[in-house]
N, C-alpha and C positions, 0 to 999 in steps of 0.2 A: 367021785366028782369027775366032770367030765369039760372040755373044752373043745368047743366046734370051731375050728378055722379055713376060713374063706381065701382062696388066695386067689387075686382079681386081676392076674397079672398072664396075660397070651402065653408068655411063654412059660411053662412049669415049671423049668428047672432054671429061672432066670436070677434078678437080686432080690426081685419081693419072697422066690423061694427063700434064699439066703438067709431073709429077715427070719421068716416065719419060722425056720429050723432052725435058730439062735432060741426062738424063744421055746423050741418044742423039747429042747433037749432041757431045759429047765425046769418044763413042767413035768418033764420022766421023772427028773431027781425029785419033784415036787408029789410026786402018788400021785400028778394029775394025767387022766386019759385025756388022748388029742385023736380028732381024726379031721385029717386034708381037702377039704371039698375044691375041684378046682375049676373053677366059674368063669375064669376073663378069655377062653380061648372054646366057647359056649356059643352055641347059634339061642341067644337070649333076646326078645323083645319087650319091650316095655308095658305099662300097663296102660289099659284103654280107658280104663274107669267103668267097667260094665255092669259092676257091683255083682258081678254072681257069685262072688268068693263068699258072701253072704247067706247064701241060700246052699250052695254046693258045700261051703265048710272050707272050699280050697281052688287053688285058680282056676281058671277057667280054659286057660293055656299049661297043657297037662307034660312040664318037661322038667331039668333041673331044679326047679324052687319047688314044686308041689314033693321032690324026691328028697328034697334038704328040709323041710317042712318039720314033720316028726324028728330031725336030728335038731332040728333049731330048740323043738317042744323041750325036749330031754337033756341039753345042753343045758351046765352051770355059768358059760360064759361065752363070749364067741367074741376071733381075732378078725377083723376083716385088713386086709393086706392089697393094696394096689399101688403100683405103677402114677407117675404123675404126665397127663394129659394137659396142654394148654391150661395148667394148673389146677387142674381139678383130675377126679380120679378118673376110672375107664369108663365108659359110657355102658360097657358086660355088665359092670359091674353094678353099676349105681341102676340099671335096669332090672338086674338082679334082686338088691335091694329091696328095691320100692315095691317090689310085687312080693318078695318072700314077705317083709314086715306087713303089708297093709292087707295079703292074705290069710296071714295066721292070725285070729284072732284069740289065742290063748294068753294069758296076763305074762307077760316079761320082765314082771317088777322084778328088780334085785337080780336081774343075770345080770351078770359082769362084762361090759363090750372095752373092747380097745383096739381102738384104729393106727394102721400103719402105712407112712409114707413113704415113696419110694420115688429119687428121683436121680437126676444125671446134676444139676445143679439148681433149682428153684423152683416155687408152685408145691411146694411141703404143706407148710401152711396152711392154705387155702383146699390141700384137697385133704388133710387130717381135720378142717373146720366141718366141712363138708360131707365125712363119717361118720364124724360125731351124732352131729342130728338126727341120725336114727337111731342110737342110742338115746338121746337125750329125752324124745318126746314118747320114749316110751316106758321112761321108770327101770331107768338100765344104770346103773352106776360106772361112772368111766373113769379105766385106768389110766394110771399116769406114772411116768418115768422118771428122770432126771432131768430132763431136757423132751421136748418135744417130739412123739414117737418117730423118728423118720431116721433114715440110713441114705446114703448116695450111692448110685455107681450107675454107668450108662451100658458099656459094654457087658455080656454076661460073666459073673462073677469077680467084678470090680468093689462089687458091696465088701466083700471080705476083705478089704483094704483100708474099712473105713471102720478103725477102731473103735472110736468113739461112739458108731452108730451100732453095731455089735452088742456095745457095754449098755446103752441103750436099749437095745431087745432085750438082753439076758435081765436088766435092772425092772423093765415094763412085765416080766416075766413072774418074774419074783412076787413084784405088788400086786400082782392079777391073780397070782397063788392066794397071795396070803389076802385080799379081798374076799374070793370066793368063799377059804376054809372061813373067814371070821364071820361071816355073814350065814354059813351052813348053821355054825353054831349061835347064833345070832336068831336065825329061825327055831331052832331046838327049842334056844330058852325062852323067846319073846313071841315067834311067831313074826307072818311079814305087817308091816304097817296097815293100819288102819284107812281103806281108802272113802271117800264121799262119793254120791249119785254124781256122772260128767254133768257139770255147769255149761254148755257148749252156745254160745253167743256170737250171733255172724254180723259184720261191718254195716252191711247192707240191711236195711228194713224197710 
């Protein structure tokens, strides 16, 4: 089993690092493999909507997402980790995103996503809501903590100050372990869900 984690935060070694190695030392004790992809300090642009990722198989802008691609395919879960922006996440990052998800078209049902906030004091919230939805519309099962995944700290390694956000990581850790194994075996026994032909209906007619 393995776990892909994004960390979308400029600085490497900053507190969204902090968060992400709270939870990574968990998944060692866990049998789970981790490996670091680090996207928010990336000369990354957004997608144009060209639609050649459909014909090509994969972007069409040939840089970090078409290279995270393949680790995204073979990945049982993936942590995405950013910094909080006028309450929303990094704009690396969410460009990142939008072009790795909407280039890869292999089925992502049942990987396990969990999003993580990171902030100095507010806009948690709003940019852990704002993660999520790439998990969500993609038949991604999303973990959950104790409390809402997010840590503070503004200065670099302040995070480590913030007990409570810490106990948080290692807790988010745990449940995204034991998600993954129970769903592995979950496919053993049952196989994945049953899906229907896309129904897809536009506003407009």
């Amino acid at each position: 089993m393995r776990i892909l984690i994004l960390n979308g935060s400029p600085k490497k070694d900053g507190n969204t690092a902090i968060a992400l190695h709270e939870m990574e030392k968990v998944f060692a004790e866990e049998g789970i493999e981790t490996e670091i992809v680090q996207v928010g300090s990336k000369p990354i642009r957004g997608c144009i909507a060209c639609g050649q990722c459909f014909e090509k198989g994969r972007c069409v802008f040939d840089d970090l997402v078409n290279q995270t691609a393949e680790k995204f395919k073979e990945c049982d879960g993936l942590v995405v980790g950013s910094p909080v922006y006028y309450a929303s996440a990094n704009a690396t990052l969410v460009a990142f995103l939008t072009r790795l998800f909407y280039s890869t078209h292999f089925d992502k049902t049942m990987k396990v996503g969990a999003a993580v906030a990171v902030a100095r004091r507010g806009g948690l919230s709003s940019t852990f809501d704002e993660l999520n939805k790439f998990f969500t519309i993609s038949g991604m099962p999303v973990a959950s903590s104790q409390y809402w995944n997010s840590i503070h700290g503004a200065a670099p390694g302040e995070a480590l100050k913030d007990a409570e956000g810490l106990q948080i990581m290692r807790t988010l850790a745990k449940n995204m372990s034991f998600l993954i194994k129970s769903i592995q075996l979950g496919k053993e026994e049952y196989g994945l869900p049953e899906k229907e032909s896309p129904a897809r209906t536009n506003f407009v007619r």
